[in-house]
C-alpha positions, -999 to +999 in steps of 0.1 A: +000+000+000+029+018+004+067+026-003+075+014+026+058-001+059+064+031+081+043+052+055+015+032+050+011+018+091+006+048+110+020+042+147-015+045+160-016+043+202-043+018+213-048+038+250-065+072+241-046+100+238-053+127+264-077+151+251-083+189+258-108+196+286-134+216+261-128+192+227-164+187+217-156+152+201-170+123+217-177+084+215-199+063+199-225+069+218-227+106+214-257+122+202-238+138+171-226+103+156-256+082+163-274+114+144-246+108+115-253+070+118-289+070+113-293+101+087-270+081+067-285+049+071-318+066+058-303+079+031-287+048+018-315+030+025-341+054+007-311+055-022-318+018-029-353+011-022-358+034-050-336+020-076-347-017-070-383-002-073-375+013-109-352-014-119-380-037-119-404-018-130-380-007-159-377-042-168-412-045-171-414-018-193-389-025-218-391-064-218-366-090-216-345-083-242-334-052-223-336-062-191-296-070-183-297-030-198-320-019-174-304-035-144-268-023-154-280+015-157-302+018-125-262+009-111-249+032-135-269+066-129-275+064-094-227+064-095-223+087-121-229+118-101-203+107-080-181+112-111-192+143-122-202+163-089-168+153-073-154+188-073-185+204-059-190+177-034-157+186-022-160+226-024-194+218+001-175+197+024-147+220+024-160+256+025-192+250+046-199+231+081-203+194+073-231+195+095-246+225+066-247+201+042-255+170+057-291+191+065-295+205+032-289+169+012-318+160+034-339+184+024-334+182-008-343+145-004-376+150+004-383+169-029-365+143-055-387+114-034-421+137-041-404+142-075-400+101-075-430+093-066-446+113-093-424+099-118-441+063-107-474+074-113-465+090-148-449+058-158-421+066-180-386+046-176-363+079-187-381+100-161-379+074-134-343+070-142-334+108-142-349+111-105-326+078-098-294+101-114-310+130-088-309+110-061-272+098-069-265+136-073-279+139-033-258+110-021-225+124-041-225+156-023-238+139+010-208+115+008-177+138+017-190+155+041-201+120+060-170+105+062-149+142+066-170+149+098-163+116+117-124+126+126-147+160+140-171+143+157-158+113+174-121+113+194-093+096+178-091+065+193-128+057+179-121+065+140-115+028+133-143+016+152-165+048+141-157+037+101-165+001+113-198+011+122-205+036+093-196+004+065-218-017+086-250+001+086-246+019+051-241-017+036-270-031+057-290+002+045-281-006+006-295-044+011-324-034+032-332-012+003-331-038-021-353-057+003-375-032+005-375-023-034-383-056-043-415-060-019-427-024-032-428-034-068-444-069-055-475-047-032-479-023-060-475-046-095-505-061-103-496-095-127-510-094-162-506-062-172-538-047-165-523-017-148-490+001-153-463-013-124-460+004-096-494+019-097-512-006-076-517+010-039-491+033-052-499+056-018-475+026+000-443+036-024-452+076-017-450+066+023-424+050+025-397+069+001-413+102+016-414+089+048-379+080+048-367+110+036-386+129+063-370+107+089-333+112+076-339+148+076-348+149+115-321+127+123-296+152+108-302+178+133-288+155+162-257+165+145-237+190+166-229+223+144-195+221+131-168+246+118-165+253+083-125+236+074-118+262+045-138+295+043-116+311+015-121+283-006-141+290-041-168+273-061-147+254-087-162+267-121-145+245-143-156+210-129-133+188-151-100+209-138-112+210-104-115+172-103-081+169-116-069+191-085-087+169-063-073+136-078-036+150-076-038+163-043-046+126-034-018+113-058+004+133-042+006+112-013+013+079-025+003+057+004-033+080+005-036+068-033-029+032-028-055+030+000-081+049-022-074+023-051-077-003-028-111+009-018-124+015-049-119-017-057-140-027-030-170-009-040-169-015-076-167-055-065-198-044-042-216-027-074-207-061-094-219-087-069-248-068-066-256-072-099-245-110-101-264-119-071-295-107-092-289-129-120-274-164-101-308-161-081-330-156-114-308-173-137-292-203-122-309-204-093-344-199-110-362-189-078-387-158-078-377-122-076-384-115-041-363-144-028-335-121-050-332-100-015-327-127+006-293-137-005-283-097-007-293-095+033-272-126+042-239-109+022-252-077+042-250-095+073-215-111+064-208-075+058-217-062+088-204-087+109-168-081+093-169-043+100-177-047+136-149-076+134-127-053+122-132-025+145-125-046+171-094-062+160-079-028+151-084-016+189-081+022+185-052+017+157-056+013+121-046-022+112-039-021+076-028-059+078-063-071+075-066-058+035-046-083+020-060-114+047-098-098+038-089-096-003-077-129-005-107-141+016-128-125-009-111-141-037-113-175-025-151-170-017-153-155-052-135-187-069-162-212-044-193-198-058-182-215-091-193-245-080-226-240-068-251-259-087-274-252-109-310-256-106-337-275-123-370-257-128-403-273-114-437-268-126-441-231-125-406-226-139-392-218-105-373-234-079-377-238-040-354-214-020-342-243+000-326-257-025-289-273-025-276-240-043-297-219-030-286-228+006-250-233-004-248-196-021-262-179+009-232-197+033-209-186+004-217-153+008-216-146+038-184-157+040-175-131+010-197-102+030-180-114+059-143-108+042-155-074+023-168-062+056-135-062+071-114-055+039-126-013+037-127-002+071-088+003+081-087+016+046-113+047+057-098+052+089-062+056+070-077+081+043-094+102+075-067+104+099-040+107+073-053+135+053-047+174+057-079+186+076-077+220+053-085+192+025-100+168+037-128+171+019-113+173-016-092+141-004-126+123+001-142+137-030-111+122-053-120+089-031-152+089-039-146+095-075-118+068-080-149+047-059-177+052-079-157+055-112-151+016-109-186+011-099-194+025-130-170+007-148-188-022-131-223-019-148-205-021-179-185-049-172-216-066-162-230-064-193-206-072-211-203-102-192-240-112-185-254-094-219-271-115-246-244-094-267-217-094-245-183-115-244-199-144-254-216-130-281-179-119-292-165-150-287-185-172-306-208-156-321-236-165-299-259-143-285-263-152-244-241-142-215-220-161-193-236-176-163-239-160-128-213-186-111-188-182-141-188-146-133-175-153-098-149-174-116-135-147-133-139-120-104-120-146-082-090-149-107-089-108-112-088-105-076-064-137-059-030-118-078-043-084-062-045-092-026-014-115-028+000-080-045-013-062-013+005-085+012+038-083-007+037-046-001+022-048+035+049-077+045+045-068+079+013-056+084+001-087+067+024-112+091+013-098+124-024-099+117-022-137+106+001-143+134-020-123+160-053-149+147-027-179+151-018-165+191-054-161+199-065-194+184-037-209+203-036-188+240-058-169+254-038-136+261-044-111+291-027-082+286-017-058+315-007-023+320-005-012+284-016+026+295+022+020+305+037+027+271+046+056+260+025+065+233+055+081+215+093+085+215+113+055+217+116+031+246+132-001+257+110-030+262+132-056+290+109-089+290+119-120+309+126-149+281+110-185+289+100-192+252+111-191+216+082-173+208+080-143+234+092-120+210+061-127+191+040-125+219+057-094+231+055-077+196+015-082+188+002-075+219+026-037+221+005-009+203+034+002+183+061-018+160+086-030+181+121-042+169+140-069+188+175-081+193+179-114+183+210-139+174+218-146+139+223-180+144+186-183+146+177-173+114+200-196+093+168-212+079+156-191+047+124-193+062+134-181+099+154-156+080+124-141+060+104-137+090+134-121+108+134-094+075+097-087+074+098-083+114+127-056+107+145-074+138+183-065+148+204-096+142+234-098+172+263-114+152+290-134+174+321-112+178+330-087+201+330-057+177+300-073+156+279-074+190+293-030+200+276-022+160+242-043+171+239-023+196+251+008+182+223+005+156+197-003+182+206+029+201+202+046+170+165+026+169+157+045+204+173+081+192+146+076+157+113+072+181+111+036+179+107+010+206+137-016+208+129-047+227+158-069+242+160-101+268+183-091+294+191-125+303+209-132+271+188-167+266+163-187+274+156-197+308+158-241+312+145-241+349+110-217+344+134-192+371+146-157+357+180-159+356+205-130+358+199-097+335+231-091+314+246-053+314+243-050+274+210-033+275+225-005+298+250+005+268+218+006+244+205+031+262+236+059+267+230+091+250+191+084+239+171+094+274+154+066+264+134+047+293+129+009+298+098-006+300+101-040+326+078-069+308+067-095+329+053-127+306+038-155+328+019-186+317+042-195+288+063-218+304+050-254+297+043-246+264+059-269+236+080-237+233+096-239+264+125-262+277+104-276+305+108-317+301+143-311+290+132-302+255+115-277+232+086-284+209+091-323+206+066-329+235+025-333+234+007-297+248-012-301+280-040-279+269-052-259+237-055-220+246-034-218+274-038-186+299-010-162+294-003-128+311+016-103+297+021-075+320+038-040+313+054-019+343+054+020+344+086+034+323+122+034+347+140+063+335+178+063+340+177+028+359+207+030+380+217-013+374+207-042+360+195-053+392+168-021+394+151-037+358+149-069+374+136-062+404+110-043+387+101-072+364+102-095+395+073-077+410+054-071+383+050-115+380+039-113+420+014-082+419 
């Protein structure tokens, strides 16, 4: 994601930062969030209850030939304002309180829903479709200033778990509005065509898009007022050039454009499975229209279920690791849903929703939802708390146009994949499109290179989140006294050593990247060796003079603001007792004012890790998620002896 792993992994504190006595910004639970939460749930909501109650009826209305068209642009025009009302959706978010225009996108709501509904009752397709491109134009300039006001309306510590929360319920909103679109056109189409669809108890349609609206609009006054980021900024005249400012102010900072790539692709993939999920239920599937919904609230609730999942295992930092682990998880779930089976139709040409592929698709995708869900969140919370407030705004505007520009791209591809004159038509000369599970096939193949791409640029990132999954599997992990670590400037972590895998242990469970002293000897496997590369460690090489420039260099760790963990007993205990601390960490610390943190790690020994029963590993494990306490003491500046640092972690294994 980024040239390198300090530029694209913020050192993000897990304890919060202290705060000012009169900052405004609060929790989750604050009135002002909960008010952005559930204005723009409303509004995503409302967004797609009203295209999947025109797409249908648009199918209706133009017939079957069409109706891959149809589908394709109700995705199209409700993203293309994103493309084309980028620059003003930044100049809002930019030169006016979020909170402003939050409001006034509500308000305006209310009017293209009226407008909506009276496009129903006139029953023409283009007219229906031009309020759908209005109601895209709403949500493009309602976007920026959603995701720009979080960083202003919750404390920093609660970004990550804030964004988790905002993917969660706006992807929940977009399938309960596909829910809810579907059963509209179902109460108000009459079969046969004795009467124009939708115009059955159309009254039910007016209530609930108005009624929606209304409510979204009263929600966003629970927002607290907010200040204005940029007041000299101006209305950018010339859209096209302003755009291109936008999207190089975000290239300009490489590891903000990776992260927004990264998330487009997410949402385009969102836009495409939509779309797919539509036709395998239809198509292969063959089950009725309203069943279509069910299998998009399963992938929300895989969705939703990997935001909150990702919000917790980020705890207050943004864990980048988890885009490459959640890609890859949505590439294998992508390459599964190949082999779901077809179904055969029954009597009245459709199948049972209990089906073998029926059932089988819904666990699939929740497994994908559950991977996308945690893929986009660390990648928000990065393009937030890593762009310049002053331009913010245009930051998230060029987001939202590299997002929605591969949504776009997605209808097309959609077509030209599913369309009766598509890539098969191309190929051989056949009109028909390829089938629902062989467009999962070939999204599965795009995407596996991509997120192994990902984790060879986020080596490290990438190793500790599989590695902290592994640890927790394995041990069940108490962790003590982190309030302890400095939350910046560098620092000496001094750990007692009973295992060949504290250093691991140590390293996960510290809120900021922590570089060890370790032997080369160790690493004289190419595998050892790779991990001891990605992990950055400092290798001691025998020698006096080789061992004076280890340690040279990790001083120079302490005087750049890192944290530089060593063992001070030299190696690894063979009784369980802490043995004698060592003088070398003393000489690390000369000249760098550098404290020492005492680490006291209990529990481990007994492991297959540990030398207890005269060997390591080779012995069977007494029981599977062994208890383990890692405990960290308050900072010892200018310890006077080795003795002082042991002491200290001595009594910090009996407190």
């Amino acid at each position: 994601m980024a040239d390198s792993q300090s530029q694209s992994l913020p050192e993000t504190p897990r304890q919060p930062a202290a705060f000012a006595a009169d900052d405004p910004r609060g929790g989750l639970a604050s009135r002002s969030f909960l008010g952005l939460l559930i204005t723009q749930f409303l509004g995503a909501m409302n967004d797609n209850t009203f295209r999947w109650l025109v797409v249908p009826i648009g199918k209706d209305l133009v017939g079957a030939q069409y109706k891959e068209a149809a589908v394709s642009a109700g995705l199209a025009l409700l993203t293309l304002p994103f493309l084309l009302l980028a620059a003003p959706a930044g100049f809002f978010a930019d030169r006016f309180s979020k909170r402003s225009v939050i409001v006034g996108c509500k308000v305006a709501e209310v009017l293209i829903m009226i407008l909506g509904v009276a496009a129903i009752l006139y029953g023409n397709i283009y007219v229906m479709f031009l309020v759908l491109f209005l109601m895209g134009s709403h949500s493009a300039i309602f976007s920026p200033s959603k995701y720009g006001s979080i960083p202003e309306i919750v404390r920093p510590d609660r970004i990550s778990a804030a964004n988790g929360l905002v993917a969660m319920t706006t992807v929940l909103a977009i399938v309960a509005g596909a829910i809810l679109g579907g059963y509209l056109y179902f109460w108000t189409t009459l079969p046969g065509g004795n009467m124009l669809p939708g115009h059955y108890h159309w009254w039910i349609s007016a209530a609930v898009l108005i009624g929606v609206a209304a409510a979204g609009w009263t929600t966003s006054l629970l927002i607290r007022p907010l200040q204005s980021a940029n007041l000299a900024r101006r209305f950018p005249v010339n859209l096209a050039s302003e755009t291109f400012r936008d999207l190089s102010a975000l290239c300009s900072a490489r590891p903000l454009l990776l992260a927004a790539l990264a998330s487009a692709t997410f949402w385009s993939l969102g836009g495409l499975y939509q779309l797919n999920i539509d036709r395998l239920a239809t198509n292969d599937l063959l089950v009725m229209q309203q069943y279509v919904g069910l299998l998009l609230a399963i992938l929300a609730l895989g969705v939703a279920a990997g935001n909150v999942l990702a919000g917790v295992c980020s705890r207050g930092r943004i864990e980048l690791g988890i885009v490459p682990v959640a890609g890859a998880g949505i590439a294998l779930c992508s390459l599964f849903l190949f082999g779901v089976p077809s179904s055969q139709p029954g009597p009245d040409g459709y199948v049972s929703p209990w089906s073998a592929g029926y059932v089988l698709s819904g666990v699939l995708l929740f497994a994908l939802g559950l991977s996308g869900g945690m893929y986009d969140v660390p990648l928000q919370a990065f393009l937030q708390t890593r762009s310049p407030q002053q331009s913010r705004g245009s930051i998230l505007a060029a987001n939202n146009f590299l997002t929605f520009a591969g949504t776009f791209l997605a209808s097309g591809v959609f077509w030209l994949l599913a369309g009766k004159k598509g890539i098969f038509w191309l190929l051989t000369g056949k009109p028909g499109g390829l089938f629902a599970t062989t467009i999962f096939l070939v999204v599965g193949l795009v995407l596996l290179p991509l997120a192994l791409f990902a984790a060879w640029r986020l080596p490290q990132a990438t190793l500790c989140v599989i590695l902290r999954v592994i640890m927790r599997l394995i041990y069940r992990v108490r962790v003590e006294g982190i309030e302890n670590l400095p939350a910046s400037g560098g620092f000496l972590l001094a750990p007692n050593h009973l295992t060949w895998i504290d250093g691991f242990l140590v390293s996960l469970n510290t809120p900021r990247h922590v570089r060890f002293l370790v032997y080369a000897d160790y690493f004289e496997s190419p595998w050892i060796r790779w991990f001891g590369r990605v992990a950055d460690v400092i290798p001691i090489q025998p020698g006096k003079r080789s061992i004076i420039e280890s340690l040279r260099a990790a001083r120079q760790v302490l005087l750049e603001g890192e944290i530089v963990g060593i063992f001070p007993e030299g190696e690894m205990t063979r009784s369980g007792q802490m043995q004698q601390f060592q003088p070398g960490f003393l000489k690390v610390l000369k000249g760098t004012q550098a404290p020492v943190v005492p680490v006291y790690l209990g529990g481990v020994w007994g492991s297959i890790f540990s030398f207890e029963g005269g060997k390591f590993f080779w012995k069977i494990p007494r029981r599977w998620r062994r208890p383990i306490l890692i405990r960290f003491g308050r900072p010892i500046d200018h310890p006077a002896s080795v003795d002082e640092v042991r002491q200290a972690v001595v009594r910090l294994g009996e407190s």
